[in-house]
KELUM-685279 format. One record per residue (C-alpha): residue in one letter; x, y, z. Coordinates in pm, 1 decimal, m for minus. Layout:
@aa: A | c1: X | c2: Y | c3: Z $
...
END
This chain:
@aa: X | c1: 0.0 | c2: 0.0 | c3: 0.0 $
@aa: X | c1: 110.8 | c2: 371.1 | c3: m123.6 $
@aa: X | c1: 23.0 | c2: 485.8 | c3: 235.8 $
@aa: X | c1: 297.7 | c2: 271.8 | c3: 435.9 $
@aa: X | c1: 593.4 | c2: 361.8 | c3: 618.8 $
@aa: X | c1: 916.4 | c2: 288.6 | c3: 607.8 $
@aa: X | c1: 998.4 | c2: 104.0 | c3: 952.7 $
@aa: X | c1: 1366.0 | c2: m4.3 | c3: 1039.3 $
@aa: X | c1: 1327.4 | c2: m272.3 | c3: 1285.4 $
@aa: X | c1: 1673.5 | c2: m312.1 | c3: 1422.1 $
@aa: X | c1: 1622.7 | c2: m559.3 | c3: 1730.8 $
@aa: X | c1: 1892.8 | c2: m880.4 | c3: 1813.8 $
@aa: X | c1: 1816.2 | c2: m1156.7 | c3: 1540.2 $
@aa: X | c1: 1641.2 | c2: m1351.8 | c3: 1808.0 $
@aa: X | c1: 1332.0 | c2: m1121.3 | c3: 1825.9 $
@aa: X | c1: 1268.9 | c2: m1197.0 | c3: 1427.5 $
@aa: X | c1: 1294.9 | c2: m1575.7 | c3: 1505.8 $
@aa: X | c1: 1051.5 | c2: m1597.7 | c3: 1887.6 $
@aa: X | c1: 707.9 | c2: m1743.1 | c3: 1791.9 $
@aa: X | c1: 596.2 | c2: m1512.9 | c3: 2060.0 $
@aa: X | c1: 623.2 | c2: m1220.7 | c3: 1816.3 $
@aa: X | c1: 491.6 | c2: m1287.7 | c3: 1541.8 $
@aa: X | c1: 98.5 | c2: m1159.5 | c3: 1624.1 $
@aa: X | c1: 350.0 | c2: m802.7 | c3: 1649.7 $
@aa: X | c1: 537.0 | c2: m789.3 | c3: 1321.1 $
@aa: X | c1: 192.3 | c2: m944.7 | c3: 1162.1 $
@aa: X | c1: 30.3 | c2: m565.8 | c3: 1296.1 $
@aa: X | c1: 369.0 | c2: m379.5 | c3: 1173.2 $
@aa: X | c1: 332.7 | c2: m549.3 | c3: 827.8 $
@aa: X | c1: m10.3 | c2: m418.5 | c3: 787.7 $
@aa: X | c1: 107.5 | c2: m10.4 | c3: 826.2 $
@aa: X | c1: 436.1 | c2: m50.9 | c3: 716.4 $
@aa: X | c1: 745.2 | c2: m154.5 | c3: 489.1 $
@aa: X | c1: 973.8 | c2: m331.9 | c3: 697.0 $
@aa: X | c1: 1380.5 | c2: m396.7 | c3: 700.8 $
@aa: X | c1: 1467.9 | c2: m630.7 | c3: 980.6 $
@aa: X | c1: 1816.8 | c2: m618.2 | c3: 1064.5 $
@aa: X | c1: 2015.5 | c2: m655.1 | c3: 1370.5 $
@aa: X | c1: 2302.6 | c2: m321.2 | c3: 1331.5 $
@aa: X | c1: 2554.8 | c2: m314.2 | c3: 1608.8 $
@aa: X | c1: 2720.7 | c2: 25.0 | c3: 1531.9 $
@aa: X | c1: 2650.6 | c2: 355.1 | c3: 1367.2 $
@aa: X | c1: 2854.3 | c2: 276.6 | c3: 1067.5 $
@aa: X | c1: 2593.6 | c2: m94.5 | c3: 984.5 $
@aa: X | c1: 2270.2 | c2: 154.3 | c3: 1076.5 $
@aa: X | c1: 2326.9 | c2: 484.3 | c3: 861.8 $
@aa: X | c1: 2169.2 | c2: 349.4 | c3: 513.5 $
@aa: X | c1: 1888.7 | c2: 179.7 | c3: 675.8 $
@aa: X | c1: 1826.9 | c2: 452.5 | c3: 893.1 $
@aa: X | c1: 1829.9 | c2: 724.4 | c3: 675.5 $
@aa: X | c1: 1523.7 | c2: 505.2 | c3: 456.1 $
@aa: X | c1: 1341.9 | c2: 467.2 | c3: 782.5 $
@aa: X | c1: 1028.0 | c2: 696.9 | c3: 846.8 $
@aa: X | c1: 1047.7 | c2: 520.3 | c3: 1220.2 $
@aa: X | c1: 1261.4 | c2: 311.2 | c3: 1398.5 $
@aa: X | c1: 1185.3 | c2: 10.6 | c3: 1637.7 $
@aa: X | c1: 1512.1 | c2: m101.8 | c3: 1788.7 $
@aa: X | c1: 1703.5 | c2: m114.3 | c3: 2178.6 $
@aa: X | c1: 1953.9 | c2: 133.0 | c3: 2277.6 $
@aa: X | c1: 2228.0 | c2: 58.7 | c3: 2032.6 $
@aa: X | c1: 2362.8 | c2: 207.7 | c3: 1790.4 $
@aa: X | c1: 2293.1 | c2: 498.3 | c3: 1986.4 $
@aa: X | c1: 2065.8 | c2: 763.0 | c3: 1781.4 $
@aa: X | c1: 2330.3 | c2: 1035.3 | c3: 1834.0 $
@aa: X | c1: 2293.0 | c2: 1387.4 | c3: 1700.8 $
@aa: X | c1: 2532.4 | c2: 1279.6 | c3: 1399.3 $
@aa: X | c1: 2289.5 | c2: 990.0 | c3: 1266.7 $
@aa: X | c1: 2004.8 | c2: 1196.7 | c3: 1326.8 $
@aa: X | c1: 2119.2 | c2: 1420.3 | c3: 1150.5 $
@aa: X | c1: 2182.5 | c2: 1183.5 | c3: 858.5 $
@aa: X | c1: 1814.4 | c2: 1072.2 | c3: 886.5 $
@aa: X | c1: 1558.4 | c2: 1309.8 | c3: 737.0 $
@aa: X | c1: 1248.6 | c2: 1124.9 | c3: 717.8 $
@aa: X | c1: 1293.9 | c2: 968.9 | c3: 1062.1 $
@aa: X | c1: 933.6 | c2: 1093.1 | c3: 1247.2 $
@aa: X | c1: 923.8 | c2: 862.4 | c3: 1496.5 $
@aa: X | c1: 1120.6 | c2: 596.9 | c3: 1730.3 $
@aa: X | c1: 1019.8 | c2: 288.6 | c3: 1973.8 $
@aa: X | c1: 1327.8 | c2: 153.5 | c3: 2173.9 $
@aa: X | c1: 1289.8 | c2: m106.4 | c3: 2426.2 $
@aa: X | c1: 1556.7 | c2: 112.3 | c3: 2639.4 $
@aa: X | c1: 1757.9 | c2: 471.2 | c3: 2604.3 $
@aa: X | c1: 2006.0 | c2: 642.3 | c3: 2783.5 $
@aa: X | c1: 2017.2 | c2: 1024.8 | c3: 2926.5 $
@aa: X | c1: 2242.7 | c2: 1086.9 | c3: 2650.3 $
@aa: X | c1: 2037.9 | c2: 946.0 | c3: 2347.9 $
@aa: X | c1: 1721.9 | c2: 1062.8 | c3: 2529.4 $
@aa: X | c1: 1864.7 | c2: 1424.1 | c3: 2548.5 $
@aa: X | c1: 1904.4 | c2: 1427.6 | c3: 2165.9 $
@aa: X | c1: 1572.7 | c2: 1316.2 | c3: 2083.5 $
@aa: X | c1: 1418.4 | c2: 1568.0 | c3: 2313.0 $
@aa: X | c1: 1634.0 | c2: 1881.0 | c3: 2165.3 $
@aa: X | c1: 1558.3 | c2: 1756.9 | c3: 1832.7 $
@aa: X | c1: 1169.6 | c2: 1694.0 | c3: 1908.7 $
@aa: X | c1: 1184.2 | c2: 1349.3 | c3: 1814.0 $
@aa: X | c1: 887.2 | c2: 1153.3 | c3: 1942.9 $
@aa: X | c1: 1020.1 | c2: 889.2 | c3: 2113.8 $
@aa: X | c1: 842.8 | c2: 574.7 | c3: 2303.2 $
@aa: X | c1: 1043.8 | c2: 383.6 | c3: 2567.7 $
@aa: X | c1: 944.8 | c2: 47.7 | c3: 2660.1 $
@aa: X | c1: 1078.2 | c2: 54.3 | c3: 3011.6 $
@aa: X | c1: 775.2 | c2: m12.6 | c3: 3187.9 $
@aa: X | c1: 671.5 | c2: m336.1 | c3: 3019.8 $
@aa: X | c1: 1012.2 | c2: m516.7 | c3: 3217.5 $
@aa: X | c1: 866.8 | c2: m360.2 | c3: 3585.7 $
@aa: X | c1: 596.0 | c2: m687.4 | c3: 3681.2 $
@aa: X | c1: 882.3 | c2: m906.1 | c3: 3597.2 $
@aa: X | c1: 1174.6 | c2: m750.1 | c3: 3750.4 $
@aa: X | c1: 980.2 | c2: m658.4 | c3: 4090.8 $
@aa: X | c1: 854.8 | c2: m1045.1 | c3: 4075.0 $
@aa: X | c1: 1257.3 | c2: m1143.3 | c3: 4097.3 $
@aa: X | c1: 1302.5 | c2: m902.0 | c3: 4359.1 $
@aa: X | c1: 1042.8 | c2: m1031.7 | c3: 4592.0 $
@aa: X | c1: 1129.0 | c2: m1380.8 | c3: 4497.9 $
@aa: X | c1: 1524.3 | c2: m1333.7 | c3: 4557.9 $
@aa: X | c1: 1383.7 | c2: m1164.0 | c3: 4921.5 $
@aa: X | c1: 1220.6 | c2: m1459.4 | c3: 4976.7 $
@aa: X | c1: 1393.6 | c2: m1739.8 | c3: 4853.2 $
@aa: X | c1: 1722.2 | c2: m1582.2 | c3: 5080.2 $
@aa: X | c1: 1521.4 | c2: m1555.1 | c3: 5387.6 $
@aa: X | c1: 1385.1 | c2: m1893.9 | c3: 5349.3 $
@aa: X | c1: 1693.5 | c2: m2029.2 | c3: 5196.3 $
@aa: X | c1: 1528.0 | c2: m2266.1 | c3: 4962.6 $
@aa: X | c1: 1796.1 | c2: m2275.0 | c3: 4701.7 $
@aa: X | c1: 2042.8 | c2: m2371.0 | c3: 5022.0 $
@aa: X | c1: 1792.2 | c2: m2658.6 | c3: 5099.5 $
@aa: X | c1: 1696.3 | c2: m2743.4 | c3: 4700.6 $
@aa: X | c1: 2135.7 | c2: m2780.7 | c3: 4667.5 $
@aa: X | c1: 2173.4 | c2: m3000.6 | c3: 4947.8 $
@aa: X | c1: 1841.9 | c2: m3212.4 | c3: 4885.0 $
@aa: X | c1: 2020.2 | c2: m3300.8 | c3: 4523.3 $
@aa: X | c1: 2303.3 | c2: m3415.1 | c3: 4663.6 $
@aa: X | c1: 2196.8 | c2: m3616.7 | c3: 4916.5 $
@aa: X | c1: 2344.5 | c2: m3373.2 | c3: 5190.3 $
@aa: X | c1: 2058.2 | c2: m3228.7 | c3: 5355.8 $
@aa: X | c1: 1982.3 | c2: m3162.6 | c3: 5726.7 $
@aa: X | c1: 1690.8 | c2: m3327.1 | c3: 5883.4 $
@aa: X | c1: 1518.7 | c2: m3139.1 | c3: 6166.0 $
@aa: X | c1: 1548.8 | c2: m3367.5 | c3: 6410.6 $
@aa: X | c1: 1495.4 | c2: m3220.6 | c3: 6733.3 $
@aa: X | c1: 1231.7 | c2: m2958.1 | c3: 6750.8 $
@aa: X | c1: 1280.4 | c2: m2663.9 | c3: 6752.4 $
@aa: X | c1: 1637.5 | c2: m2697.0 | c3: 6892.7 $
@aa: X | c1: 1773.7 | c2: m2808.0 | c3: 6524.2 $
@aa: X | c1: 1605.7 | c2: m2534.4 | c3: 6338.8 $
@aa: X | c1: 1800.4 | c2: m2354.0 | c3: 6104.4 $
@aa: X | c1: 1824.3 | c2: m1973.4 | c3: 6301.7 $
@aa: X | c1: 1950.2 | c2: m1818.9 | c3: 5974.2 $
@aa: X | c1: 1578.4 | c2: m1908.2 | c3: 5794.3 $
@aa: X | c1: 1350.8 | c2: m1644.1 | c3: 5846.7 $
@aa: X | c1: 1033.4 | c2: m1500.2 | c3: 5762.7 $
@aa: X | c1: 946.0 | c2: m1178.2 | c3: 5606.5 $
@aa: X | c1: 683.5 | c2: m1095.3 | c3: 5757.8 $
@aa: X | c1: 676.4 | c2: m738.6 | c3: 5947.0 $
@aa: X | c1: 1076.5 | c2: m701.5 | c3: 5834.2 $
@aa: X | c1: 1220.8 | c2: m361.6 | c3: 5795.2 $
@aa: X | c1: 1290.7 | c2: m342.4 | c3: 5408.8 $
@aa: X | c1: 1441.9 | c2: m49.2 | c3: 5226.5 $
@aa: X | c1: 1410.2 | c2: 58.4 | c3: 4843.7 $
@aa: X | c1: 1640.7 | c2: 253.9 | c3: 4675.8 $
@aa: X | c1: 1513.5 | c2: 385.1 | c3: 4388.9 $
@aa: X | c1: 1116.9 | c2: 388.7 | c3: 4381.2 $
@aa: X | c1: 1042.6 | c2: 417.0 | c3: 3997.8 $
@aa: X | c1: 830.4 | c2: 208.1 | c3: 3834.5 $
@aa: X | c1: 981.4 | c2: m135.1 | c3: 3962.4 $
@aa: X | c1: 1001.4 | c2: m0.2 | c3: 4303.2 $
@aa: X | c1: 643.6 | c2: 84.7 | c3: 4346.6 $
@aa: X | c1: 527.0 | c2: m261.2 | c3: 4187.2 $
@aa: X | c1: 753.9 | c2: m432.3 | c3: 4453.9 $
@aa: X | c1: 591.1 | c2: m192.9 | c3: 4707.7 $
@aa: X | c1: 282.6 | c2: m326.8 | c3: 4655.1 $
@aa: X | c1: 378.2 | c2: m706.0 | c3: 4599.4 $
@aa: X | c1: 490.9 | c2: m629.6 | c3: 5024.2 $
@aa: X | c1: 180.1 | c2: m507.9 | c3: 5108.7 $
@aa: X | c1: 64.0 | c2: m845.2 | c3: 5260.1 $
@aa: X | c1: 409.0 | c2: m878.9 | c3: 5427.2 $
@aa: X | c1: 358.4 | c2: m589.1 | c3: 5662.2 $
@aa: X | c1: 652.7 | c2: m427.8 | c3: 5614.8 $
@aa: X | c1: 819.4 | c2: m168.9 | c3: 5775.2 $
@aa: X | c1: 893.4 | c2: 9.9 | c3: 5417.8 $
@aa: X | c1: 1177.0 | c2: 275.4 | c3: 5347.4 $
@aa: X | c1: 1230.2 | c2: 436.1 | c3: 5015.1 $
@aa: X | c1: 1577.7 | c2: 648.9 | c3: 4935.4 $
@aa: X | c1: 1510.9 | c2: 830.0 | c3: 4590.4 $
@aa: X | c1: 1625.9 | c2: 1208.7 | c3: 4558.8 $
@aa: X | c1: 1341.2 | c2: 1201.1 | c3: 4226.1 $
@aa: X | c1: 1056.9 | c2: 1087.0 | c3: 4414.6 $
@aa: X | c1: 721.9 | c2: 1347.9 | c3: 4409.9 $
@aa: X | c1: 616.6 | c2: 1420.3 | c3: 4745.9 $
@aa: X | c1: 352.5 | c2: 1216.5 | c3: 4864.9 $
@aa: X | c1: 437.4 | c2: 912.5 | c3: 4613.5 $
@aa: X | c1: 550.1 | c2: 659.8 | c3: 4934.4 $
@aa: X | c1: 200.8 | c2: 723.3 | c3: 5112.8 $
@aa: X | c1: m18.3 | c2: 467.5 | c3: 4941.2 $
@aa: X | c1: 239.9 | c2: 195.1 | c3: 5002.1 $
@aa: X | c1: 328.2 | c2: 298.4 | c3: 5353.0 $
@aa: X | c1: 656.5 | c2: 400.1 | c3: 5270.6 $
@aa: X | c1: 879.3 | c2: 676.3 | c3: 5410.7 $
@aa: X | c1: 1107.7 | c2: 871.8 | c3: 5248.5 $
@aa: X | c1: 1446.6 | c2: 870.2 | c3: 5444.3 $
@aa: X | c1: 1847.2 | c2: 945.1 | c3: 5330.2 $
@aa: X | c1: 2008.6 | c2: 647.1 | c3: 5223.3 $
@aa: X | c1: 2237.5 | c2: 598.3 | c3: 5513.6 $
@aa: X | c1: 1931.4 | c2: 571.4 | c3: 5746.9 $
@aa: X | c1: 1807.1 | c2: 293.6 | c3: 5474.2 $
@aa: X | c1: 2067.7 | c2: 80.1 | c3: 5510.4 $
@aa: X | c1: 2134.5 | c2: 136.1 | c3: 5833.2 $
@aa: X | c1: 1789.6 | c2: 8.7 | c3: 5932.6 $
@aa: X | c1: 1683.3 | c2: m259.0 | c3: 5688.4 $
@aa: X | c1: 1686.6 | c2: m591.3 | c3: 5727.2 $
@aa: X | c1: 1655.9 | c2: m627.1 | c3: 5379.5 $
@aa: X | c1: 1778.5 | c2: m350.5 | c3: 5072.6 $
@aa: X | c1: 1693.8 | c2: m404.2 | c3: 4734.1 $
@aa: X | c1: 1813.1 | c2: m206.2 | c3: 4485.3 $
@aa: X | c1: 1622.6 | c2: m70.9 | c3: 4139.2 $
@aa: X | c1: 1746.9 | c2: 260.1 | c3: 4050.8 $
@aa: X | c1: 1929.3 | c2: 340.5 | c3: 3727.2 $
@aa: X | c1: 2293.1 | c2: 375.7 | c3: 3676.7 $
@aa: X | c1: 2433.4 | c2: 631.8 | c3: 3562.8 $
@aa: X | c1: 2691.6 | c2: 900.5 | c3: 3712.7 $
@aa: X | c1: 2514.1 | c2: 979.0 | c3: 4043.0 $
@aa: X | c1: 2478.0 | c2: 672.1 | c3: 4136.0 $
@aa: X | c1: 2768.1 | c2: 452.3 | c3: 4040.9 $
@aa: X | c1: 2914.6 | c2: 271.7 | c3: 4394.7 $
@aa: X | c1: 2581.9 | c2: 418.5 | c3: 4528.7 $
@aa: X | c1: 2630.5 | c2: 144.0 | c3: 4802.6 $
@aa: X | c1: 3004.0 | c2: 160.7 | c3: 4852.9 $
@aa: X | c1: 3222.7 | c2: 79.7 | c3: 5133.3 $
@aa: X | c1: 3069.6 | c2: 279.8 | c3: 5391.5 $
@aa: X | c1: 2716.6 | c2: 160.9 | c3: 5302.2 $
@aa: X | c1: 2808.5 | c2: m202.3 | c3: 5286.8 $
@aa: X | c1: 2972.1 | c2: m176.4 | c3: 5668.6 $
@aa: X | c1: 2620.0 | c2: m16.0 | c3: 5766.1 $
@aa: X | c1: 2442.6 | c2: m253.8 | c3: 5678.9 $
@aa: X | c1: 2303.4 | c2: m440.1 | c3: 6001.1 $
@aa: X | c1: 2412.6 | c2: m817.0 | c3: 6089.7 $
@aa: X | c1: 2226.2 | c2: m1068.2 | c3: 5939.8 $
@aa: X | c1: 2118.0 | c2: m792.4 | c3: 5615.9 $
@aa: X | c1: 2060.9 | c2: m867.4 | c3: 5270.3 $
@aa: X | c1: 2093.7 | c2: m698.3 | c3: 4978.6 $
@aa: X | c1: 1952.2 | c2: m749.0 | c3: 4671.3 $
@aa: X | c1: 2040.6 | c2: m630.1 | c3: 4332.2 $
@aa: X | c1: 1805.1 | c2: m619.2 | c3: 4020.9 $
@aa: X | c1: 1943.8 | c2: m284.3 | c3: 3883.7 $
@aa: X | c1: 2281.4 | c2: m229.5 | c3: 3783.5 $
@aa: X | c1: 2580.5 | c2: m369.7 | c3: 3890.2 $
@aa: X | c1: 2750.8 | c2: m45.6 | c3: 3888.7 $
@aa: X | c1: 2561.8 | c2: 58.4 | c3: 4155.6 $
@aa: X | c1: 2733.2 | c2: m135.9 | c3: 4429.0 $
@aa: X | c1: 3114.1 | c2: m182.9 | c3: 4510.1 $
@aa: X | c1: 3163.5 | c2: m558.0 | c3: 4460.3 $
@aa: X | c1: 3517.7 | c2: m536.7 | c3: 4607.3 $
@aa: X | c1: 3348.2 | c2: m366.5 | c3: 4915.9 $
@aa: X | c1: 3065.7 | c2: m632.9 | c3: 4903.1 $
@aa: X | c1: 3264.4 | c2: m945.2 | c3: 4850.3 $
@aa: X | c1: 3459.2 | c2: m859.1 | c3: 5179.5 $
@aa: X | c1: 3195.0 | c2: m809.4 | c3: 5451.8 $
@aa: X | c1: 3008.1 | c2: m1120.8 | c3: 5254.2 $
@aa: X | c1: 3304.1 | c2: m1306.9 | c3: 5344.9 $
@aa: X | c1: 3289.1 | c2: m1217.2 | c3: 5713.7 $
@aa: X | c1: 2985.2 | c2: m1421.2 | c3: 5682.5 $
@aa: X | c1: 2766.1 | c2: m1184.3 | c3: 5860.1 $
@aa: X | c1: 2510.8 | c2: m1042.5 | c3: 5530.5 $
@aa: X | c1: 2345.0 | c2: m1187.7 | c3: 5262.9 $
@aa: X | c1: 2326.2 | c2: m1080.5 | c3: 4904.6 $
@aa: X | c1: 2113.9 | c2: m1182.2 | c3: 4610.2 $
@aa: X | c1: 2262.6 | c2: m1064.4 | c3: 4349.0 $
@aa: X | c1: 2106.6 | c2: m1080.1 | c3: 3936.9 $
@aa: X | c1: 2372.1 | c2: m811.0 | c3: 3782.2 $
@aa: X | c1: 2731.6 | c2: m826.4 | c3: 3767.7 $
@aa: X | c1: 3008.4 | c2: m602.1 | c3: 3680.4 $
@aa: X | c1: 3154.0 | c2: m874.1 | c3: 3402.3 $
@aa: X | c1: 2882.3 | c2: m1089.3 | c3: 3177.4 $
@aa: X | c1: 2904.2 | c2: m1350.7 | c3: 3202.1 $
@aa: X | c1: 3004.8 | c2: m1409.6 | c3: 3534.8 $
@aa: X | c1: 3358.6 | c2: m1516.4 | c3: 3513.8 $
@aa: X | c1: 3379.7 | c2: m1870.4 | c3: 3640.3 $
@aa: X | c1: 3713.7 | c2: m1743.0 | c3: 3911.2 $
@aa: X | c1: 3440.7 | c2: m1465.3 | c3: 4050.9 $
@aa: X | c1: 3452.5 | c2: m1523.8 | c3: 4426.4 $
@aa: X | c1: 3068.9 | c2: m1456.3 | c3: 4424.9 $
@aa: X | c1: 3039.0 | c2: m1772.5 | c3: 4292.8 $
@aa: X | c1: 3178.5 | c2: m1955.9 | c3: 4619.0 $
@aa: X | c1: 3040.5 | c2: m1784.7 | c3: 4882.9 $
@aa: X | c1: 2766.1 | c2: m1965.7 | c3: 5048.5 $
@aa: X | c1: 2576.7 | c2: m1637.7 | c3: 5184.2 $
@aa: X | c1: 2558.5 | c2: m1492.2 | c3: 4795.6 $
@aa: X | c1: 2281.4 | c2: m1626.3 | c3: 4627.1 $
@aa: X | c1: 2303.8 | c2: m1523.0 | c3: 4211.7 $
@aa: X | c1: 2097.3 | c2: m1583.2 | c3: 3900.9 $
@aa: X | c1: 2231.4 | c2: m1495.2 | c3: 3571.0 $
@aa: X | c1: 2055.3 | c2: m1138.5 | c3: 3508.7 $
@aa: X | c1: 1711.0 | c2: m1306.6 | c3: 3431.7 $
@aa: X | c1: 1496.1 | c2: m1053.4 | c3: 3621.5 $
@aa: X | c1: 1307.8 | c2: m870.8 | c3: 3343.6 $
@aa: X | c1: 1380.4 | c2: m1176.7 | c3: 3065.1 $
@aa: X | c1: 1068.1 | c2: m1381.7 | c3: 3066.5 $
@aa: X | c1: 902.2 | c2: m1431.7 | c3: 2763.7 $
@aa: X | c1: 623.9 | c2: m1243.6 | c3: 2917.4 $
@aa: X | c1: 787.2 | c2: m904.9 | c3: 2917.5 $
@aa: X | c1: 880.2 | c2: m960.3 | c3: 2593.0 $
@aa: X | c1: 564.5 | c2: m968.7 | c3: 2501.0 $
@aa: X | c1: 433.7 | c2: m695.0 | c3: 2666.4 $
@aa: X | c1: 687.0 | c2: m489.1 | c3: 2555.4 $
@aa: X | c1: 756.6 | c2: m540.1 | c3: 2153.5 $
@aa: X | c1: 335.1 | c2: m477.1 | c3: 2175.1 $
@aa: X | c1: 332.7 | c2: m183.1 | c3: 2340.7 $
@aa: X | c1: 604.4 | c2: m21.5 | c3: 2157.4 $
@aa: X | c1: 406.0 | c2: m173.8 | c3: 1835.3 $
@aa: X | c1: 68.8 | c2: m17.7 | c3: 1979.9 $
@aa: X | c1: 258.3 | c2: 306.0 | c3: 2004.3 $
@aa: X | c1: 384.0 | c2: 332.3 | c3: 1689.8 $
@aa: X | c1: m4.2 | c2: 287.4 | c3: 1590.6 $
@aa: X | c1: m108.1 | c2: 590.5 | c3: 1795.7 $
@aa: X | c1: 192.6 | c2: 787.8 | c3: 1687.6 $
@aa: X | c1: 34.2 | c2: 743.4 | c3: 1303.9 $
@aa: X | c1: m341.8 | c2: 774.6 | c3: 1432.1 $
@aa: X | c1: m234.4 | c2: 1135.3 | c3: 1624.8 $
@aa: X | c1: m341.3 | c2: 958.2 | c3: 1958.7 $
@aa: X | c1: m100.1 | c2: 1023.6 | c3: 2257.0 $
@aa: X | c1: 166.7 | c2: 790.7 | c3: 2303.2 $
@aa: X | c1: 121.3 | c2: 546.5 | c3: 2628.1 $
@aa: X | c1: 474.5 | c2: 562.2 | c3: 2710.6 $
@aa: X | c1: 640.3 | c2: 892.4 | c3: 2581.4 $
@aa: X | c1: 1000.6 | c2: 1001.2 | c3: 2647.0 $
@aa: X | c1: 959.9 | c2: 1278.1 | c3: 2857.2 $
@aa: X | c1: 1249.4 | c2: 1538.6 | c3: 3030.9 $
@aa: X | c1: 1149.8 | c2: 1457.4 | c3: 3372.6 $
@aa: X | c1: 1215.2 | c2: 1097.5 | c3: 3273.3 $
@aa: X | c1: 1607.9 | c2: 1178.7 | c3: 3205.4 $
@aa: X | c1: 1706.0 | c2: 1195.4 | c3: 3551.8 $
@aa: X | c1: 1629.3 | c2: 848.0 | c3: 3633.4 $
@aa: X | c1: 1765.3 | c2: 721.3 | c3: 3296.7 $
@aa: X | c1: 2080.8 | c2: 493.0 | c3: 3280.5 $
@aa: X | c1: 2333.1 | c2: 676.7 | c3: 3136.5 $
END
């Protein structure tokens, strides 16, 4: 049809190939002329790009100022991520932009509260030794119970970073009774209220949680965001769990007070992927990891190629976008 677009769908070859998908590229066939390809780096992207009259892609090759520039029928872009420096660009060059970043939240926040959970009730502990034959019985009542499994109930937990994920986990805790903290220099006032949260600094967070989880971005303000000092705050018996960024935590820092034996960590980022088999993460008993799977079910992939899809459709019908780059998103933006 005359009235099509040109769409660049630039996504990692595996999206073209997931049965899951293909109800999505069947809708983008029907209002556009497609190129799938899979660029890595300005250089592979230019041509297609400057063909496109929208994009559908991730965060790479990053649409810098140079590309756009190279672009002139570009209207219009979906990414599945962006960072404060490619969101920036868009916004000074009043590029309408859609960013799926909400579609990973149910899925991430689920992780979180199941890494809380599965920690406190060390089930992967039990599941390991069960396997191999090694496990303890309880024998004697309640003498032999295990007085490192706990409960979560009515626990002190802190969030740093209450965004989209960190509200979703907010409310997942609202049958645990939690004694909820949120550190986020962003946050509206009044956002905590519904969840029962209060706002405190981050060194009263971690000084009184039983239990941090981290979900902010990463990006220059908040790279070691829990550091050294942090880390020794943390009270005996603590856990920490990362489904964010790596970056946002001193590993160095972390790996020593996990080997004094006296935290916990659950831990689905790491500075190096994959983890490097030598990591000493991997053999320490109190730091429980799962290879960055948080947001990756099949699920959020899903949710998010069809919103991104569905905004591209309102983009063309003049309706507003559901999930439109704005500049009070940048902040809170990995870099």
């Amino acid at each position: 049809m005359s009235d099509k677009i040109n769409l660049l769908v630039n996504l990692p070859p595996g999206f073209f190939a997931a049965p899951i998908l293909k109800p999505a590229f069947a809708r983008l066939a029907k209002i556009a002329r497609l190129r799938k390809r899979s660029h890595n780096t300005p250089d592979e992207i230019r041509r297609d790009l400057a063909w496109a009259d929208a994009v559908l892609m991730w965060s790479w090759p990053m649409l810098s100022d140079e590309l756009l520039g190279q672009a002139p029928r570009l209207r219009f872009a979906a990414q599945l991520d962006i960072s404060q420096a490619a969101a920036r660009i868009a916004l000074q060059r009043g590029l309408p932009v859609s960013v799926g970043r909400p579609a990973w939240t149910p899925a991430v926040a689920e992780m979180a509260l199941t890494l809380i959970l599965g920690t406190l009730r060390r089930t992967s502990t039990y599941h390991a030794a069960m396997r191999a034959g090694r496990e303890a019985w309880v024998r004697v009542f309640p003498t032999d119970v295990d007085p490192l499994e706990r409960e979560l109930t009515g626990r002190a937990v802190g969030i740093v970073g209450f965004g989209a994920i960190g509200r979703r986990l907010g409310e997942l805790l609202q049958p645990f009774r939690c004694d909820l903290r949120i550190a986020d220099p962003f946050l509206p006032e009044g956002v905590g209220k519904p969840y029962g949260a209060r706002r405190v600094a981050l060194a009263e967070l971690v000084r009184k949680s039983d239990i941090v989880v981290l979900s902010a971005a990463s990006n220059e303000g908040t790279r070691h965001l829990i550091g050294k000092r942090e880390i020794a705050a943390m009270p005996k018996g603590a856990i920490l769990v990362n489904v964010a960024r790596a970056a946002l935590v001193d590993t160095d820092a972390l790996v020593a007070r996990l080997r004094k034996g006296d935290l916990f960590a659950a831990i689905d980022v790491f500075d190096q992927e994959p983890l490097p088999k030598s990591s000493p993460l991997r053999k320490l008993p109190n730091a429980f990891l799962t290879p960055h799977r948080a947001g990756g079910v099949l699920a959020s992939v899903e949710r998010i190629i069809g919103g991104l899809v569905g905004d591209l459709e309102n983009h063309l019908a003049g309706r507003p976008l559901r999930w439109p780059l704005t500049e009070r998103m940048v902040p809170a933006l990995d870099r």
